[in-house]
C-alpha positions in Angstrom: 0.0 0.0 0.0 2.8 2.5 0.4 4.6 1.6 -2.7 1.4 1.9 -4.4 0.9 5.6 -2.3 4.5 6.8 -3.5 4.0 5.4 -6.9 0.2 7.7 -7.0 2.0 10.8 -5.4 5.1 10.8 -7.6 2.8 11.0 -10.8 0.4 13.7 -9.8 3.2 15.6 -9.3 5.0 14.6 -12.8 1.5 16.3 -14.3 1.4 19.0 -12.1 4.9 19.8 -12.6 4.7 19.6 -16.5 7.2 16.9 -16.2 10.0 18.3 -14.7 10.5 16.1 -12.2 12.2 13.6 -15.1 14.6 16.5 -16.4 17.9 15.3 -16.2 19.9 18.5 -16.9 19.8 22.3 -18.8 18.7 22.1 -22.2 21.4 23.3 -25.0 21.9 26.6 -24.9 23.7 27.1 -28.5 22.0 30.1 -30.6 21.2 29.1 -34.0 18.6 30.2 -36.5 15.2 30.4 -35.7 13.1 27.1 -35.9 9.5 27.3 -34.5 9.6 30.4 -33.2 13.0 29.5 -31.1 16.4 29.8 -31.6 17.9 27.3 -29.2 16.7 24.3 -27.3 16.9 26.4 -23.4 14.3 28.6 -24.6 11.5 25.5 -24.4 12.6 24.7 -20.7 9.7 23.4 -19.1 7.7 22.5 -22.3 8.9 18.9 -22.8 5.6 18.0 -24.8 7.3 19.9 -27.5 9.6 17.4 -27.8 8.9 14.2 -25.4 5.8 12.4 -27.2 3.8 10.6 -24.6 3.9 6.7 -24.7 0.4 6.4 -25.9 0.6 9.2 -29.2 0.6 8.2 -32.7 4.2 10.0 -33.4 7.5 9.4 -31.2 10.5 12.1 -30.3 12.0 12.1 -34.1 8.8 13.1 -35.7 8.7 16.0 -33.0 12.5 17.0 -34.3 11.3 17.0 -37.9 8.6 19.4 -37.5 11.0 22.2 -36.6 14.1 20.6 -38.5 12.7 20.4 -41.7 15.8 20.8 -43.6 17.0 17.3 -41.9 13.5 15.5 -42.4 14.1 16.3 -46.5 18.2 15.6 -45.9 16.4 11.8 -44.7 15.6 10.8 -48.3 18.8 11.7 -49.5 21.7 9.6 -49.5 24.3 12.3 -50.9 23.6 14.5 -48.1 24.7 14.2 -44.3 21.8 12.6 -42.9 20.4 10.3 -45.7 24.1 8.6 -46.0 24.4 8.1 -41.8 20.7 6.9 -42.2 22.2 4.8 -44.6 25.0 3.2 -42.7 22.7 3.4 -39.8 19.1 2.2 -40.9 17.6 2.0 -36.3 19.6 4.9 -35.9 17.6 8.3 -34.2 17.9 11.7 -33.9 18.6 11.3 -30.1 21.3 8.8 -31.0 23.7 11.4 -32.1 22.4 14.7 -30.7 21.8 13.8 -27.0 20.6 17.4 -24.9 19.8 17.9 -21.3 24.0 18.3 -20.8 24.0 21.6 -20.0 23.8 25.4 -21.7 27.6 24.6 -23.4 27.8 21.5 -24.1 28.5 19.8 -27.6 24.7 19.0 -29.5 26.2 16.4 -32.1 27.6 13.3 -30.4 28.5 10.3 -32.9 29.1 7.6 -30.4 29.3 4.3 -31.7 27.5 5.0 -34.7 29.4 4.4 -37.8 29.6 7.2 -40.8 30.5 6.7 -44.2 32.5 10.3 -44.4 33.7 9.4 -48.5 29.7 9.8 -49.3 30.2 13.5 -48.4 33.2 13.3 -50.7 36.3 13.2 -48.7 37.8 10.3 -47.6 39.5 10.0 -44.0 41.6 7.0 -45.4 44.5 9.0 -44.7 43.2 10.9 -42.0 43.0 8.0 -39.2 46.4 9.2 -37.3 47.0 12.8 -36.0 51.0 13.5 -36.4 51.3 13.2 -33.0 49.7 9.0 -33.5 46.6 10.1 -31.2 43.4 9.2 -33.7 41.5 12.1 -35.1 38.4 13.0 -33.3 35.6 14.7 -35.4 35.9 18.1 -33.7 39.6 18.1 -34.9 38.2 19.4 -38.4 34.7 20.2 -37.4 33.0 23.0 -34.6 32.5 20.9 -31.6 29.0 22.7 -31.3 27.8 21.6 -35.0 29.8 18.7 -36.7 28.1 19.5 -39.9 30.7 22.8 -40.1 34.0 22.4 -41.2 37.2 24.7 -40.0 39.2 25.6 -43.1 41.3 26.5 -40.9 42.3 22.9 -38.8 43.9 21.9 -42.7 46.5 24.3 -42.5 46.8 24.4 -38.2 47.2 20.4 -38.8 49.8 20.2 -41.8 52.1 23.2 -40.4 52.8 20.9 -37.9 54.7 18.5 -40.5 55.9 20.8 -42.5 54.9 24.4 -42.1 57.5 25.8 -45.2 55.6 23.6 -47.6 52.3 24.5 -45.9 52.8 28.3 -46.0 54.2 28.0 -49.7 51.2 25.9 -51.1 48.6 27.8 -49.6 49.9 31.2 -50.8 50.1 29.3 -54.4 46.6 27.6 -54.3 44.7 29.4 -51.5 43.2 27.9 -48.3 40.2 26.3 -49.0 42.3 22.7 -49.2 38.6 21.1 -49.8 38.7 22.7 -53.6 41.0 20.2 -54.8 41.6 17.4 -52.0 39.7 14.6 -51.2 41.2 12.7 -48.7 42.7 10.4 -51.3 45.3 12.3 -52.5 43.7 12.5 -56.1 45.3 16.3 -56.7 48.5 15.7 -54.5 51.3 13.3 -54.1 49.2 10.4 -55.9 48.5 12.7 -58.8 49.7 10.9 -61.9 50.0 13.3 -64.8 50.7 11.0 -67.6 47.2 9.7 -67.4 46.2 13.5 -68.9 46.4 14.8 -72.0 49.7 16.3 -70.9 51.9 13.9 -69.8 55.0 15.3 -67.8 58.4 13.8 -69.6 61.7 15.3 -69.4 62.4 18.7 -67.8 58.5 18.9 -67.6 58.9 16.9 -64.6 60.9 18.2 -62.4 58.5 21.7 -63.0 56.8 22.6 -59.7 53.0 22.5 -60.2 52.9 26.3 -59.4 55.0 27.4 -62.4 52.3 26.1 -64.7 49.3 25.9 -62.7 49.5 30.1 -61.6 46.8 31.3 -59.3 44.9 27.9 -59.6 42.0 27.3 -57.1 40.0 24.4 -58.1 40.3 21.4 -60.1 38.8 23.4 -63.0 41.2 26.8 -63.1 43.8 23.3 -63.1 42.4 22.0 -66.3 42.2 25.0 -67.8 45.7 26.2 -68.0 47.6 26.0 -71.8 49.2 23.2 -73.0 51.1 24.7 -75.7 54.4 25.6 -75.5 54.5 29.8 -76.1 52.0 30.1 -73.6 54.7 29.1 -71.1 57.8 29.7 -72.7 57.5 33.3 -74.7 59.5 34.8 -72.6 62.4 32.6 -73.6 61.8 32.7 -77.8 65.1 33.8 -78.5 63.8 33.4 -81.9 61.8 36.5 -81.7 59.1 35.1 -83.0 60.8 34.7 -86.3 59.9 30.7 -86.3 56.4 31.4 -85.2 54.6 30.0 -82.0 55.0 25.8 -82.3 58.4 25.2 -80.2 57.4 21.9 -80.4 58.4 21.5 -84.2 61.7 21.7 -83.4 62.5 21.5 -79.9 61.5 18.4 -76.9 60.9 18.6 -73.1 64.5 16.8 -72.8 66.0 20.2 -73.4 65.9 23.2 -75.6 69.2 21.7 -77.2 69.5 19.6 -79.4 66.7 21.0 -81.6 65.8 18.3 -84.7 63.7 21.1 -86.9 61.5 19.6 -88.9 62.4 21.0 -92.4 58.7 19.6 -94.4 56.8 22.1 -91.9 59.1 24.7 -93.7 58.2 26.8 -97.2 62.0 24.7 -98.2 61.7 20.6 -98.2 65.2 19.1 -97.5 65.4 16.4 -100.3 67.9 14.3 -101.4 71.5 15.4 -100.5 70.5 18.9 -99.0 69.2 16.3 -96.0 72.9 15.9 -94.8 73.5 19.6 -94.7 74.6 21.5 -91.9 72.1 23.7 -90.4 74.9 26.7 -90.8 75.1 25.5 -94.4 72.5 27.7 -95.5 71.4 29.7 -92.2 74.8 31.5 -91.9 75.1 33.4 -89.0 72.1 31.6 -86.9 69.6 33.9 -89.0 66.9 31.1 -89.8 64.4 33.7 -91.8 65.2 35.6 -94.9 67.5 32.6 -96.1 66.9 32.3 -100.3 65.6 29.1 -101.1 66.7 29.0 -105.1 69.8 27.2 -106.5 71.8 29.8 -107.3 72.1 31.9 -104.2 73.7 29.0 -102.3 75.0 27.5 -105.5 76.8 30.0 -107.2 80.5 28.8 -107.0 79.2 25.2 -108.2 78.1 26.8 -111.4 80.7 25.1 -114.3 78.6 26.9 -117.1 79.9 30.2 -116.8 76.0 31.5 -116.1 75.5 30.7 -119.4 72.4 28.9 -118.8 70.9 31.4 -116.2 70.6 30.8 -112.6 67.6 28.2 -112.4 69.6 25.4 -112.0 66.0 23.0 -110.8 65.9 23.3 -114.8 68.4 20.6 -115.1 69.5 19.5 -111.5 67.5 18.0 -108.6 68.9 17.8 -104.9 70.0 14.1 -105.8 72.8 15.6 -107.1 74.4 17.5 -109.8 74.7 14.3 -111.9 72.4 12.9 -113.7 71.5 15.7 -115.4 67.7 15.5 -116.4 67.3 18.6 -118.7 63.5 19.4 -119.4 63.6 20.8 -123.0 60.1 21.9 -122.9 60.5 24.6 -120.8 63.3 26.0 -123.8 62.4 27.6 -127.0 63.2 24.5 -128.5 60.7 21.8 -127.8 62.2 18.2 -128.3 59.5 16.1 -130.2 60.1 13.0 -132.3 63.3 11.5 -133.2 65.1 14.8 -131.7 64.1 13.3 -128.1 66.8 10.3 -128.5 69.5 13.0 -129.6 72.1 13.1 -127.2 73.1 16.7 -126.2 76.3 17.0 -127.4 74.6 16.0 -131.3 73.6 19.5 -131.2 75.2 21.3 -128.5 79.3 20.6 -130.0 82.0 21.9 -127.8 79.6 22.1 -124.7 77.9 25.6 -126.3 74.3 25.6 -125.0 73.2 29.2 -124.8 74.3 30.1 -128.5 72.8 26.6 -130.6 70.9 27.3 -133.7 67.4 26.3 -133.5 66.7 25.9 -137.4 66.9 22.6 -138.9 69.2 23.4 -141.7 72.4 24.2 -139.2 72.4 20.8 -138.0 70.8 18.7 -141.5 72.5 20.8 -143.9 75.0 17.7 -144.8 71.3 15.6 -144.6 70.2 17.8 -147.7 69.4 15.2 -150.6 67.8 18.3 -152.6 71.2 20.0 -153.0 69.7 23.0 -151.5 67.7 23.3 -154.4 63.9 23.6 -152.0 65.7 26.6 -149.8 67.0 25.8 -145.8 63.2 25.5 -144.1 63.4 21.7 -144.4 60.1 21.6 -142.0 57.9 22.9 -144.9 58.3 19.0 -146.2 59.8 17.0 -143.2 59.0 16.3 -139.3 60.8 15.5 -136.6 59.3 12.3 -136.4 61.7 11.7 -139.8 62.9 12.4 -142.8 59.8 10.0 -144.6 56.6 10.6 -144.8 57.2 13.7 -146.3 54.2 15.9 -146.0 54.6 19.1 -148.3 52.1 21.7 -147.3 52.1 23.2 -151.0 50.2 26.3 -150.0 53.2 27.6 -148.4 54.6 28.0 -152.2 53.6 30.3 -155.1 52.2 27.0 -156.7 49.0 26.3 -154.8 47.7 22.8 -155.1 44.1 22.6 -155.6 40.8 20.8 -157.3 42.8 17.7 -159.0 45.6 19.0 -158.4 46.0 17.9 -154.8 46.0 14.6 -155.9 48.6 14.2 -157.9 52.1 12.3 -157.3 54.6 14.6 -157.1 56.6 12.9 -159.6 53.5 13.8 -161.7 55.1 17.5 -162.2 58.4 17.1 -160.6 60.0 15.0 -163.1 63.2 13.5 -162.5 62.9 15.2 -158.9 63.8 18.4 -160.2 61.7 20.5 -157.9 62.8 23.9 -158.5 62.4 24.6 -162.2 59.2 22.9 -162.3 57.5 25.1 -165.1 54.0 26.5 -163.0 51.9 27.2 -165.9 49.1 24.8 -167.3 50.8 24.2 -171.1 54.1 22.8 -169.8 52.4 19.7 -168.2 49.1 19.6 -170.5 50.3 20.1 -173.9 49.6 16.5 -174.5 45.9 17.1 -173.4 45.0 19.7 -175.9 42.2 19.1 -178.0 42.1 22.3 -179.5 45.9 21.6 -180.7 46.4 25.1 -180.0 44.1 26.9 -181.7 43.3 28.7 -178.0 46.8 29.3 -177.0 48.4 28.0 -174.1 46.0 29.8 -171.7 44.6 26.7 -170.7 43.1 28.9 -167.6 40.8 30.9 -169.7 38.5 28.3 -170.0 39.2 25.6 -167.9 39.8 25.3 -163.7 42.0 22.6 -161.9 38.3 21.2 -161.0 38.6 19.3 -164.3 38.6 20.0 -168.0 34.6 20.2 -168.0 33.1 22.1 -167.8 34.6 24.5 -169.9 33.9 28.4 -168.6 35.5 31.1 -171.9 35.8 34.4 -170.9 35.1 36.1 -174.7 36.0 39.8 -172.7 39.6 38.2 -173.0 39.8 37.8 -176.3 39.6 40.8 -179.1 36.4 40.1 -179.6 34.0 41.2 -176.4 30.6 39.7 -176.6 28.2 42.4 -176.0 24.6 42.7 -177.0 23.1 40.1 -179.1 26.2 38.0 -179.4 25.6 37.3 -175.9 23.1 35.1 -176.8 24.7 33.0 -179.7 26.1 29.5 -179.6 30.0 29.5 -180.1 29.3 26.9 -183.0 27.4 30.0 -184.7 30.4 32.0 -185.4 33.1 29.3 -184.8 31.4 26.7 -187.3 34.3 25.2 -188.4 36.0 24.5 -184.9 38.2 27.3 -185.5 38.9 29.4 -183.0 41.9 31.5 -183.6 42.3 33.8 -186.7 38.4 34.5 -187.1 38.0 38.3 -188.5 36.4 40.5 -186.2 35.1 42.8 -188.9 31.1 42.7 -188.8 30.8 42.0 -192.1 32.8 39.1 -192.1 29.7 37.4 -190.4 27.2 40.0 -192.1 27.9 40.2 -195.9 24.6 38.2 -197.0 22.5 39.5 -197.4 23.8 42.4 -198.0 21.1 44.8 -198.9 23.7 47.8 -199.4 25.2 46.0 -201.9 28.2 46.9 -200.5 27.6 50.8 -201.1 28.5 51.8 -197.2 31.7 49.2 -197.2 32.5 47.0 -194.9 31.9 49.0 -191.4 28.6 48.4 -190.2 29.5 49.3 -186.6 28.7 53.1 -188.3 24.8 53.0 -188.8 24.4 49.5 -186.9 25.2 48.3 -183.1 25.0 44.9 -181.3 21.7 45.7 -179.8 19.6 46.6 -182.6 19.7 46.4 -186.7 17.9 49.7 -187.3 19.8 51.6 -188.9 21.4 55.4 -187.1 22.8 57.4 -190.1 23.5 60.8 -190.2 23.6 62.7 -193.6 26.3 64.6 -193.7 25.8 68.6 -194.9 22.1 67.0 -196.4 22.5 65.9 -200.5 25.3 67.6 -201.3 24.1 71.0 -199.8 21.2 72.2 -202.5 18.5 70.3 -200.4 15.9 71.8 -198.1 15.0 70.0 -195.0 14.4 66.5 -195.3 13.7 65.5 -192.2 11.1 63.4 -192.8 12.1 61.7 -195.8 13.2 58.0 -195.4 15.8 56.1 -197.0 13.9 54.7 -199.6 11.7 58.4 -200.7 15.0 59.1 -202.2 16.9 55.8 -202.8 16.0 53.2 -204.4 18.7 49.9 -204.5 21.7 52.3 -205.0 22.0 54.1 -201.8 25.5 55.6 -203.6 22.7 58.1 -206.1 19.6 59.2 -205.4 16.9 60.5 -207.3 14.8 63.7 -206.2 12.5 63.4 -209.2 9.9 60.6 -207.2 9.0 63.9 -204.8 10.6 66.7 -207.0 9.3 68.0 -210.7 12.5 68.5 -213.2 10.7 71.7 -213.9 9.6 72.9 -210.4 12.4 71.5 -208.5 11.0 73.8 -205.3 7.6 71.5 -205.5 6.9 68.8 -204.2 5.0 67.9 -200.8 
């Protein structure tokens, strides 16, 4: 009955006291920002309900934290943040199981325990952080506030490593800055372990022995890291004793082993080194060190190698080639003098005797003159007949003499005209070689052109305007047969009564000129009486031959119009 007395008493005064007769201790004390209206834990003394759930509620203690940490109930879900990866290692585990209170106004909120956190899920590894340098083991408030584990001290880095070695820790953070967090990990990914080679740029030669500073200025982070150069000027300018003159690429000629010995690459230059300009001395050519402005033709470095005298100017590439001065490979075709046909096989000294190159004829004659089977007797341009592809076919392009070969003319043998192959007294005109074909046995002359064309002997086209006898008029019209009945030709009398004289209704009174009253285009007759009979008559204008003559135009007779007695009658 007493127990159950002390046991009744003790619990109406637990409710009447609000629960404070369970308090064990001051709540935390630790000013923070305001959640719920509070800003630390003391200032809800005496209202444990806030966080103490009683035994018979729906919702325990944590559910009571959540409601005024809500940045930790949403960090729950998450395993990349804090609390998601300790729930994670820790699936039972509680807010009270690391954040224990009633300990007094100062003491520490965030107690770990035994409760294990995975620290590289927060992206830093304490792999190599398990010893202090003194062997004690690191205890979390080493790095982080002891009030609120979740801050870190960027400060405990450099207070811990100055202890090793404080001339390397003063040095690197000058170089890279204090926040040790921007590039380490807690695996050493960025520091001793760093292997270069697996980057892009791999450190070889003097390259690595280069402190990372001296490339890697003012670097904070792993990006300002990867984004320094990796070309050579970008580092090295300031030693180009080259002045720029070989561009920016130091790497086509020099190697991190050193910037001696320098193998240039000569194909990256304007000037290849072929064949035995390959074994030259750099000095060879670059006299005096200076690399730019060097000539790159023959003659400037070649000069005192020339054996012709300059003869044959100073591009010496027109004969030679950097295998050497011998064999000479002489392209003709870029000379006056093409090479073509059986002149190709020629060797040189067939043309140039005595080693004379600059003053060799280029006409055929100089060098076929004792070739000439013609005796000299077609001139010296033997190409008007021959090629250089030999002395046979002969091809004579005939219009290029007086004698123009046309109609059957072109094909004829040559022999055909040049008899005896006598081909420069070969008579040019058409008797000489057609005597034999004329029908007209000369009767027309030896003017065979007059009538006939090289087309062929018909037809036959005469010209009668060369001849003495023009055709004008009605002649035009006549058949040749007409005048030339008896196939005679030459000798006809041009007189118009040769033709005319029957009938000859003048009897022959006016002679033999008929051109003087008659004309080739009309018969009627134009005759002009001359003073008028004699003188005595009176105007007889409108007489007409036959008023007054009868047959004999030679007399007349007045009396047919005239009475003997009245000669001034008449009508």
């Amino acid at each position: 009955m007493a127990a159950a007395l002390t046991a009744l008493i003790v619990t109406g005064f637990a409710f009447a006291s609000g629960g404070m007769i369970f308090n064990p201790g001051p709540l935390n004390g630790q000013s923070g920002p305001a959640l719920g209206g509070v800003n630390s834990h003391a200032e809800i003394a005496g209202r444990c309900n806030q966080c103490h759930a009683p035994f018979w509620g729906d919702t325990g203690m944590a559910e009571r934290c959540e409601t005024c940490h809500t940045d930790v109930a949403a960090q729950w879900t998450n395993p990349a943040r804090m609390h998601g990866a300790l729930r994670l290692s820790n699936p039972d585990a509680t807010c009270r199981n690391c954040h224990p209170d009633h300990r007094g106004l100062n003491a520490p909120m965030t107690d770990m325990g035994a409760f294990h956190f995975s620290h590289e899920s927060q992206g830093y590894s304490l792999k190599a952080h398990q010893f202090k340098s003194d062997r004690t083991p690191f205890a979390c408030t080493d790095c982080h506030t002891r009030i609120d584990l979740s801050k870190f001290d960027v400060t405990a880095c450099k207070t811990c490593h100055a202890q090793i070695d404080n001339s390397f820790t003063s040095t690197h953070t000058l170089t890279f800055g204090v926040d040790c967090l921007a590039c380490h990990d807690g695996l050493d990914t960025y520091g001793n372990n760093f292997d270069h080679n697996k980057f892009i740029f791999p450190l070889t030669g003097l390259h690595a022995q280069v402190a990372c500073s001296n490339c890697h200025i003012g670097a904070r982070s792993p990006e300002d890291l990867q984004a320094t150069a990796q070309d050579c000027f970008s580092c090295h300018s300031g030693q180009d004793t080259h002045q720029g003159r070989l561009g920016s690429d130091c790497g086509s000629c020099h190697t991190p082993a050193g910037w001696s010995p320098a193998p240039f690459d000569h194909n990256l230059a304007t000037f290849k080194l072929e064949g035995k300009h390959v074994g030259v001395d750099c000095s060879g050519c670059h006299v005096n060190h200076i690399l730019q402005g060097t000539p790159s033709d023959c003659f400037s470095c070649h000069q005192k190698d020339d054996k012709h005298n300059n003869q044959f100017g100073v591009d010496c590439a027109l004969c030679h080639t950097t295998a050497g001065w011998l064999p000479v490979s002489v392209n003709h075709d870029l000379f006056a003098f093409k090479l073509t046909g059986k002149h190709i096989r020629v060797e040189c000294s067939g043309c140039h005797v005595t080693g004379d190159f600059t003053s060799t004829p280029s006409d055929c004659f100089s060098c076929h003159q004792r070739d000439d089977k013609h005796n000299n007797q077609f001139g010296v341009n033997c190409a008007l007949c021959h090629t250089t592809a030999g002395w046979l076919p002969v091809n004579i392009n005939h219009d290029l003499f007086t004698f123009k070969l046309t109609g059957r003319h072109a094909s004829v043998a040559c022999t055909g005209c040049h008899v005896n192959g006598d081909f420069k007294s070969t008579p040019r005109d058409c008797f000489s070689c057609h005597q034999q074909n004329d029908n007209h046995n000369g009767r027309f002359g030896r003017n065979c052109a007059a009538c006939h064309s090289t087309s062929g002997w018909l037809p036959a086209t005469f010209d009668h305007n060369l001849s003495r006898f023009p055709l004008t008029g009605a002649h035009l019209g006549l058949n040749c047969t007409q005048c030339h009945g008896s196939g005679n030709f030459q000798g006809l009398s041009t007189v118009c009564a040769a033709c005319h004289a029957e009938p000859a209704i003048h009897a022959g009174v006016f002679g033999t000129d008929c051109a003087q009253c008659h004309n080739t285009s009309n018969w009627n007759a134009s005759f002009s009486h001359p003073g008028g009979c004699g003188g005595n008559c009176i105007n007889h204008e409108h007489a007409t031959c036959q008023d007054c003559h009868t047959v004999n135009y030679s007399s007349a007779t007045c009396t047919k119009c005239h009475d003997s007695n009245n000669p001034g009658g008449g009508d």
